[in-house]
C-alpha positions in Angstrom: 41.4 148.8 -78.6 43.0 151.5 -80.7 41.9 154.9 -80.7 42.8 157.9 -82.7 44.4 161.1 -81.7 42.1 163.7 -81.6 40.6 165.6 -84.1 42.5 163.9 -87.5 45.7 161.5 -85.9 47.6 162.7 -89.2 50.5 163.8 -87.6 54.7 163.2 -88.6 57.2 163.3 -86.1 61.0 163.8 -88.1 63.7 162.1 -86.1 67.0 163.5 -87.6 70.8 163.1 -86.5 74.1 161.8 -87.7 73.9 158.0 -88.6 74.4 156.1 -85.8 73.1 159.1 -83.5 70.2 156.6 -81.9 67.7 157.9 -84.5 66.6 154.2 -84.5 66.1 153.4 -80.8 64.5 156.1 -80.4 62.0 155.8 -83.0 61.0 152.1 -81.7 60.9 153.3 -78.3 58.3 155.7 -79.7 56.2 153.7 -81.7 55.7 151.3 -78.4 54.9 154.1 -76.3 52.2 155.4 -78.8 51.1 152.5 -79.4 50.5 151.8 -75.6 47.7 154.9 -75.9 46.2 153.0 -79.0 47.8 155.4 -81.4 49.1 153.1 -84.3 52.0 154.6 -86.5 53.8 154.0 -89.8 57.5 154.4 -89.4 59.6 155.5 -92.8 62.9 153.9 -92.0 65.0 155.2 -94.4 67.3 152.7 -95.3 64.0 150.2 -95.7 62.6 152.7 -98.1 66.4 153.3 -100.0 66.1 149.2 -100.5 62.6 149.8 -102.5 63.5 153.1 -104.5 67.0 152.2 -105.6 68.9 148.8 -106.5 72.0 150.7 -106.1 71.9 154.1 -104.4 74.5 156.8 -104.8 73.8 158.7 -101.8 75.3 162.1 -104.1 73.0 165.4 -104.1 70.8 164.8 -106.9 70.3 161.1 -105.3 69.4 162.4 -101.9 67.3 165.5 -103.4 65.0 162.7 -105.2 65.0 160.2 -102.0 63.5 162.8 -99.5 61.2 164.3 -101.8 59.5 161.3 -102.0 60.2 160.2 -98.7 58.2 163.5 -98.0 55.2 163.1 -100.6 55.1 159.5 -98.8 54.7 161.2 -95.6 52.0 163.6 -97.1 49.9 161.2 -98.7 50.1 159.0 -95.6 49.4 161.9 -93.0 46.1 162.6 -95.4 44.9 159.3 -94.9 45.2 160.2 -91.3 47.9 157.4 -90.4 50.7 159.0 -87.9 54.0 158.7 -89.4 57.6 158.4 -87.8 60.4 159.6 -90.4 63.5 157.5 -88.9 66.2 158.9 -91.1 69.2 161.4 -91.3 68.0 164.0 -93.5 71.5 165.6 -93.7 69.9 169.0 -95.1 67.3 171.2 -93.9 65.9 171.8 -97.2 65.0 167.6 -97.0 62.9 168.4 -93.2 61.5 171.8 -94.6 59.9 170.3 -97.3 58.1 167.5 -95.4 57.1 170.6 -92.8 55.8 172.6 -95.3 53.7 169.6 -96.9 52.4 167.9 -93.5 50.5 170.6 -91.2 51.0 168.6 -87.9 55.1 168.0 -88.0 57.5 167.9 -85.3 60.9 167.8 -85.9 63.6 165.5 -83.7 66.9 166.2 -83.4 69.2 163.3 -81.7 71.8 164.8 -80.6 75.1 162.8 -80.8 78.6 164.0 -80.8 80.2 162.7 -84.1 82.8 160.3 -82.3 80.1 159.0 -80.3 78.7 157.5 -83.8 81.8 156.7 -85.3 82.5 154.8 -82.1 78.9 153.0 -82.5 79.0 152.6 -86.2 76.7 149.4 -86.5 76.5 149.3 -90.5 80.0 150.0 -90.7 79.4 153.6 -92.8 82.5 155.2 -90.7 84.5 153.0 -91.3 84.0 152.8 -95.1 84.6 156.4 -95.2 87.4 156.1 -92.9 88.7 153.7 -95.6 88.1 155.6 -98.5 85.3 153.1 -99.6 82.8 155.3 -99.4 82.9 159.6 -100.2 79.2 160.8 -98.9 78.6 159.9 -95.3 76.9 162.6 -92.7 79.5 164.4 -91.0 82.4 162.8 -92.9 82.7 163.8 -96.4 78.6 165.3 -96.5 78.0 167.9 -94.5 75.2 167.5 -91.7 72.8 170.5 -91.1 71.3 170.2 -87.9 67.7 171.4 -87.0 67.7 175.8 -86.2 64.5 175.1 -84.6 63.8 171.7 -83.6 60.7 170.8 -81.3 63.0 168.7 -79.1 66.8 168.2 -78.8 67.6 164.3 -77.7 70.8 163.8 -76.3 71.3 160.4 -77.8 74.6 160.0 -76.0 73.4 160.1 -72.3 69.6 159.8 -72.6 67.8 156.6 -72.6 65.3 156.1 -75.3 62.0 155.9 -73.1 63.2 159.3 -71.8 63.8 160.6 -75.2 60.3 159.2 -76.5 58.3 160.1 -73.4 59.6 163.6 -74.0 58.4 163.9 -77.6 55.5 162.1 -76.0 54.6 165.0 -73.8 55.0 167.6 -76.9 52.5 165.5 -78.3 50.2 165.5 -76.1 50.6 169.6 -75.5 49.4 170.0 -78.7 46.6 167.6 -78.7 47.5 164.9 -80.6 47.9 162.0 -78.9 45.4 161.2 -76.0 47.2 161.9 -72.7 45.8 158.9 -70.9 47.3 155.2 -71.3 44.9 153.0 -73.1 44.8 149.8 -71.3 
């Protein structure tokens, strides 16, 4: 059975943090604990959506200025419908999080915490080391700065906390506020 949050489920949690930070794993461990109250979300993976919007993407300013907006305005329209939505991606500038704050009125931002060597060390897709290399000249906290939340809702520490932890503490902000049901549906 699948219920709806409260009063309009539209809500968007933003799960920011260096590539590689556990943005990911965090974000699936969240979907399955939502889920496991009947709240059904759409997660906007990032480098999924890259694959749809651009054959060849440059990941320069103008590149990443036109990605998140839409990513954002995807978000909106989404959140409108009333379908929860999980943003899984970087968002190396604030401007890119504002904008999807200032457009979704129930938005929580994420902020996986991960100390840059931590990542490089992890470095699953290889970005690192393509920067490393020279192969590559716009990766997060390499050669593109990374702004990190001012004010995030909750700080992950996605080098020594476990992703149930992590989701079961946005969980509980979300359920604070009303928007999820606070009970397991079984």
């Amino acid at each position: 059975m699948i219920t709806a949050a409260p009063e309009n489920a539209a809500f968007a949690v933003w799960i920011t943090g260096l590539p590689a930070s556990g943005k990911s794993v965090v974000s699936a461990a969240l979907v399955e604990q939502l889920k496991s109250r009947g709240v059904e979300t759409v997660v906007l993976e990032s480098d999924a959506l890259r694959k749809e919007f651009s054959t060849h993407p440059s990941y320069d300013s103008s590149d990443r200025d036109y990605f998140y907006g839409s990513t954002a305005f995807i978000g909106k329209v989404l959140t409108d419908h009333g379908l929860p939505v999980i943003f899984d991606a970087t968002a190396n500038r604030r401007a890119y999080r504002d904008r999807a704050r200032t457009q979704i009125q129930k938005f929580l931002e994420i902020y996986v915490d991960s100390p840059l060597e931590v990542c490089m060390k992890r470095d699953p897709k290889g970005i690192y080391r393509k920067a490393l290399a020279g192969e590559s000249d716009n990766v997060p906290g390499v050669q593109a700065e990374y702004e990190a939340p001012e004010n995030p809702e909750v700080v992950i520490h996605g080098d020594r906390e476990s992703p149930d932890v992590a989701a079961a503490r946005i969980i509980t902000v979300l359920e604070d506020r009303g928007w999820v049901p606070r009970e397991k549906v079984d």
